[in-house]
C-alpha positions as CSV (number, residue, x, y, z in Angstrom):
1,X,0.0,0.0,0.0
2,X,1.1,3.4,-0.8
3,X,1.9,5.6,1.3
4,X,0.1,9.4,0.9
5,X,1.9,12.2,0.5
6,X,-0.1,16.1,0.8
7,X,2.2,18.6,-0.5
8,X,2.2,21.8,1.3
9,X,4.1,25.2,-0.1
10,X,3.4,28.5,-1.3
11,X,6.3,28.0,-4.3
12,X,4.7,26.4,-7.3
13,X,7.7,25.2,-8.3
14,X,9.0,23.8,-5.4
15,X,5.8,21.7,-4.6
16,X,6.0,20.4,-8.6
17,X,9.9,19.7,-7.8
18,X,8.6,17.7,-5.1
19,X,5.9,15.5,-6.6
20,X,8.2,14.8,-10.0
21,X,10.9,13.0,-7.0
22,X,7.8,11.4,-5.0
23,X,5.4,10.7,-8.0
24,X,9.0,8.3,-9.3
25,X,8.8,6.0,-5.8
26,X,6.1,2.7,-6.0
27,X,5.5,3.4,-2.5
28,X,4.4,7.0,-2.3
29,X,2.0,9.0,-3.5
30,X,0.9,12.5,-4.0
31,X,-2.9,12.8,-3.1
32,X,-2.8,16.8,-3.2
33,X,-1.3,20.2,-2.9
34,X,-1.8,23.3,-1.1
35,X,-0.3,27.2,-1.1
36,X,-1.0,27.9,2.3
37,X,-2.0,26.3,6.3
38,X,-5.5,27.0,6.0
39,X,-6.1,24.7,2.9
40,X,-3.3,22.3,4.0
41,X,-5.9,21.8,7.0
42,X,-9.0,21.3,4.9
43,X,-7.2,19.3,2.7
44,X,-5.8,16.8,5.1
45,X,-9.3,16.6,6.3
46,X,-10.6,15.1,3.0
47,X,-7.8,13.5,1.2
48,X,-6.4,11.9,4.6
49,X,-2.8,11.8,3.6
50,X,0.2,9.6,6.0
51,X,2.4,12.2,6.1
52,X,1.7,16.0,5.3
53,X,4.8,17.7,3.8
54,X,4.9,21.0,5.8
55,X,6.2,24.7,4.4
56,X,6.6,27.1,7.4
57,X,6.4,30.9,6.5
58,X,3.4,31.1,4.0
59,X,0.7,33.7,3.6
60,X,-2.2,33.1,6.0
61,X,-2.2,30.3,8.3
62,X,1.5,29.3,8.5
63,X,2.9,26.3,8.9
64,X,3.2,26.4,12.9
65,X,-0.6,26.7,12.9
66,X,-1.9,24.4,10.4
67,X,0.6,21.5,12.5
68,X,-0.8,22.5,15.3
69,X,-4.2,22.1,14.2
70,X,-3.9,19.0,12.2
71,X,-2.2,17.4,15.3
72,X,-4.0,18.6,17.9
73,X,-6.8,19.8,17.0
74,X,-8.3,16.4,15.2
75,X,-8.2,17.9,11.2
76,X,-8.2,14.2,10.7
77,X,-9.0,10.9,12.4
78,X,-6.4,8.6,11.1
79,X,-3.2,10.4,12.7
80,X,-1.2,12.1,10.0
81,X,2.4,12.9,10.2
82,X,4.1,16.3,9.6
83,X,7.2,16.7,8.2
84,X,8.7,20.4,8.2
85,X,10.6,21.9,5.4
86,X,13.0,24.0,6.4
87,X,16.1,26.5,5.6
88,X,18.7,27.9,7.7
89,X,17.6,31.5,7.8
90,X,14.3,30.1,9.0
91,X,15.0,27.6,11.8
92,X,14.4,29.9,14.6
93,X,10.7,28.9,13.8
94,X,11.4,25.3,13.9
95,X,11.0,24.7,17.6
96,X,7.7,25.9,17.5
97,X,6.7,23.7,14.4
98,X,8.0,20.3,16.7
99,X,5.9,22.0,20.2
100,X,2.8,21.7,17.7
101,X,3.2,18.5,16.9
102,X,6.1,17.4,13.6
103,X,7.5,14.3,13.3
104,X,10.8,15.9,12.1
105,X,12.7,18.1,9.7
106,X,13.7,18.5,6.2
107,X,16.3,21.0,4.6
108,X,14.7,22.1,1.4
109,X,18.3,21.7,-0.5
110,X,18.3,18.1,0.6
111,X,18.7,15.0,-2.1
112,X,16.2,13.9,-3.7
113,X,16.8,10.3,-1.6
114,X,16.9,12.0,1.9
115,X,13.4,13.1,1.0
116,X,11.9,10.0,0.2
117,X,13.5,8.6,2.6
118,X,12.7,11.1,5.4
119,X,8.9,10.6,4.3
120,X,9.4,6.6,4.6
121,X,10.4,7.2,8.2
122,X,8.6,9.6,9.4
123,X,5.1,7.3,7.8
124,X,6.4,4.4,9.6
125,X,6.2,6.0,12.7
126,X,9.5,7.1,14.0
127,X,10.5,11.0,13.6
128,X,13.8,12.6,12.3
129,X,16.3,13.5,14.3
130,X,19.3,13.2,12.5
131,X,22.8,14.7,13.9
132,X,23.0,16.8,10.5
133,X,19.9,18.2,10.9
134,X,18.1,18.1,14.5
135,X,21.6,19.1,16.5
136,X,22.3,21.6,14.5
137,X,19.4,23.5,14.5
138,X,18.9,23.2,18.6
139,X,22.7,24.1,18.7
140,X,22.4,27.1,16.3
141,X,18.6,28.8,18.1
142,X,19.1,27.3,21.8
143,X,20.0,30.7,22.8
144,X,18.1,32.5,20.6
145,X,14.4,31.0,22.1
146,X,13.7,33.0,25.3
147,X,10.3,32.1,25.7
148,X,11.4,27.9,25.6
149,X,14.4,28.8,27.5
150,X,13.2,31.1,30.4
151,X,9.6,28.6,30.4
152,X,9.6,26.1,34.0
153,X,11.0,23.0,32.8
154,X,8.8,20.1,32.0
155,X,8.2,17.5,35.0
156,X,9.3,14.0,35.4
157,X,13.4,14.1,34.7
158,X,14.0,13.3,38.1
159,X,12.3,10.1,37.7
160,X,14.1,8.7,35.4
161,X,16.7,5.9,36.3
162,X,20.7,7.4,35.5
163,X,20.9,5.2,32.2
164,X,17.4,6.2,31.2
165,X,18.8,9.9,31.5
166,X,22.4,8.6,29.3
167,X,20.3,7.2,26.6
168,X,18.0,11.0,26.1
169,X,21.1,12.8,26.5
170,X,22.4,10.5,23.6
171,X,19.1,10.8,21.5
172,X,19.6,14.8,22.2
173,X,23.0,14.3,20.1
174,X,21.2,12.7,17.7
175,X,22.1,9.3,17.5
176,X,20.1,6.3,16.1
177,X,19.6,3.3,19.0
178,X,22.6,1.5,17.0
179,X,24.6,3.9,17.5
180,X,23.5,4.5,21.1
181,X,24.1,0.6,21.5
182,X,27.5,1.1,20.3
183,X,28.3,4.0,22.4
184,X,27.0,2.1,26.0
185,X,27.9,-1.2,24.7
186,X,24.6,-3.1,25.4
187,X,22.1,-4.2,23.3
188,X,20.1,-2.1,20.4
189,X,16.9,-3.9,21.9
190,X,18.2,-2.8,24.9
191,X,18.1,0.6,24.0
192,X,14.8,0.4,22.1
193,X,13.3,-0.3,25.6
194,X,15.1,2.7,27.2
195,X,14.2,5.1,24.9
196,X,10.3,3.7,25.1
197,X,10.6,3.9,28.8
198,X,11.9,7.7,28.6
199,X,9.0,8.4,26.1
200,X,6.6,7.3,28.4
201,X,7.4,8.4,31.6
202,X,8.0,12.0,30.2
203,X,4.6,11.8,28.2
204,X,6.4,12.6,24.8
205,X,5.1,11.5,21.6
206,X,8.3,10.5,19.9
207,X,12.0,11.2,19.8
208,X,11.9,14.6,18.6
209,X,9.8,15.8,21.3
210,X,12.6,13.8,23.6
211,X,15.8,16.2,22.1
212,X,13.7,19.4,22.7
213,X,13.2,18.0,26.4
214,X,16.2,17.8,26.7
215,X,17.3,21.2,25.3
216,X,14.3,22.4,27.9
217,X,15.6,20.6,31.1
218,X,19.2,22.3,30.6
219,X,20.2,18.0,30.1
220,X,21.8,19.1,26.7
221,X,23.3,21.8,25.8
222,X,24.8,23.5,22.4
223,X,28.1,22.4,21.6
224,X,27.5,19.4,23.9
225,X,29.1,16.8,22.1
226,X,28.9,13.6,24.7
């Protein structure tokens, strides 16, 4: 079964660009397109895509907004998935796009295969949060988000077990659970079960929710590297 794919940008171009790569993949497909947050809502409503393909600034409802309402505020009933597109000179917004609800980001300039790839993951339930991406934008707006940074911290760190708090510190870097296995030298089941055990206790939908935690808690830090 193919997976659905809603385009959502304000560039013409750019969302043809898009569906030319996708349209090329047996397992994805485009069900729709839309210029702005507002539509991107209605649309998700009645073409019930898997994963939305999410534009930030655009005129009218931005990108923040129609996440938020598409996650949260039950635009549809079969649990859609947002994945932000993103550029540098933009990522100060980012944060707020994962608080509503993402699954992960995407750099606009990015190949063609991190795409579909980034689509495949983020459909199957996991979320980006790749070193390359993720670290570097929390490193490169920590500072710059007074309103996250000066906000009380989120309950429940304190009670998580010492290696529970190793693996999110780990996940806040970036790294996948094989690399985290490598890194503690136990198991990647072993890991699996941590990081679902962190998820849960901390009541966070998924492992991008679990680096901005940690950037929120003060339990990582830019230019933390282990």
């Amino acid at each position: 079964m193919s997976t659905r794919v809603l385009l959502v940008d304000d560039q013409p171009l750019l969302r043809t660009g898009f569906r030319l790569i996708l349209e090329a993949e047996p397992d994805l497909a485009v069900v729709g397109e839309a210029g702005d947050g507002a539509a991107a809502v209605e649309l998700t409503r009645s073409l019930l895509p898997d994963v939305v393909l999410m534009d930030i600034r655009m005129p009218g409802v931005d990108g923040i907004e129609a996440t938020r309402r598409i996650i949260r505020d039950g635009a549809a009933s079969h649990d859609p998935k947002v994945l932000i597109l993103t550029t540098f000179d933009l990522d100060e917004y980012v944060i707020e796009a994962v608080r509503a609800g993402a699954s992960g980001f995407l750099l606009k300039d990015s190949p063609p295969e991190d795409l579909v790839q980034a689509i495949r993951i983020v459909a199957a339930g996991d979320a980006i949060v790749a070193p390359s991406v993720t670290r570097r934008l929390l490193d490169k707006f920590a500072t710059r988000l007074p309103a996250v940074r000066d906000a009380a911290p989120p309950p429940g760190l304190d009670t998580l077990t010492d290696r529970e708090r190793e693996v999110l510190t780990h996940v806040a870097r970036g790294l996948s659970n094989a690399e985290i296995a490598r890194e503690l030298v136990v198991s990647e089941t072993t890991v699996k079960t941590h990081v679902g055990n962190v998820l849960a206790k901390l009541g966070l939908r998924d492992r991008v929710q679990a680096v901005v935690y940690a950037y929120e808690t003060g339990l990582s830090r830019p230019g933390q590297t282990g």
